[in-house]
Steps between C-alpha positions, in 0.01 A plus 500: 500500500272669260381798562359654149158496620569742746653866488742477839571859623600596897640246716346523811727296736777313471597245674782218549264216302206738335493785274122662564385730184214704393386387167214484219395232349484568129228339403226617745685857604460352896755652725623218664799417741730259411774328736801296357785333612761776526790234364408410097597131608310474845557249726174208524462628871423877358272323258318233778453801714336750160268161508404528834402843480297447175313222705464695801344817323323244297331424834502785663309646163133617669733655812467869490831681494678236381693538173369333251667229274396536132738247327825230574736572222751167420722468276822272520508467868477873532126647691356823551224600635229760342318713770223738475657884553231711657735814524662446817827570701684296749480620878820568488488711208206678647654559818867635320263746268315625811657435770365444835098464475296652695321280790217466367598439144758226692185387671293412205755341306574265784113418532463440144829265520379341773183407317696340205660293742220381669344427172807306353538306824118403517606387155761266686775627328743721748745726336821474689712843380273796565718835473462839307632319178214246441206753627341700210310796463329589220385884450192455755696397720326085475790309643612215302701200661798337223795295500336143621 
C-alpha cells in the first residue's frame, strides 16, 4: 500500500490481522492513526472487515468518544484505515504505566465509557469486543471507544 503521504512512526498495537500506527500525514502535518493489515498480502476477510469499520465510524461520526475515521486507503485489494489521533493510550497501556487506579479515577472512566456506549448503541450500532485494548484515553482522560 502507499504510504508516502504519511510519516509512520510507533506502532501502537499489533495484532494477528492489523498493524495500528501513529502517523502524520505529510501534506497537512495532522497526527493521525493509521491501522493496516499486519500481513503485506492480507486476506479479503481482513480487508471486508477494515470496510466495515470505515462504515461504522463513518456512522458513528457525530458520536462523542468515538474514533474518528478520516480516510479508506485502497490500493490493489489491500485497505487501511486513517483515524484521527487525539494523543491517547490504550486502557491497557494506561493501566500497565500506572497500575491499579484509584476508585475514583476507576469510577469516572467507567462513567465516561458507559456514556460512549449508550451513545453508540442509541446510534443502533452495538460494539461486540469491549476490553482494555479497544478503550482509549487521551491526556484528559475523554474516553474514546475503537476497534468496530
Amino acid at each position: 500500500m502507499d504510504l508516502t503521504d504519511y510519516a509512520v512512526g510507533e506502532v501502537i498495537h499489533e495484532g494477528t490481522e492489523t498493524r495500528v500506527c501513529r502517523a502524520v500525514h505529510r501534506p497537512s502535518n495532522d497526527r493521525v492513526v493509521l491501522k493496516l493489515p499486519a500481513a503485506a498480502a492480507p486476506s479479503p476477510h481482513v480487508a471486508g472487515r477494515l470496510m466495515h469499520e470505515h462504515h461504522l465510524l463513518t456512522q458513528l461520526g457525530a458520536v462523542p468518544g468515538v474514533a474518528r475515521a478520516r480516510a479508506l486507503l485502497q490500493q490493489g485489494g489491500t485497505v487501511g484505515l486513517v483515524l484521527e489521533d487525539p494523543g491517547f493510550r490504550s486502557l491497557d497501556r494506561l493501566l500497565a504505566e500506572r497500575g491499579r487506579l484509584p476508585v475514583e479515577a476507576g469510577l469516572r472512566l467507567g462513567a465516561r465509557l458507559a456514556r460512549v456506549l449508550e451513545a453508540v448503541h442509541a446510534a443502533g450500532v452495538m460494539h461486540k469486543d469491549v476490553k482494555p485494548q479497544n478503550v482509549l484515553v487521551d491526556a484528559n482522560d475523554t474516553v474514546y471507544l475503537s476497534d468496530f
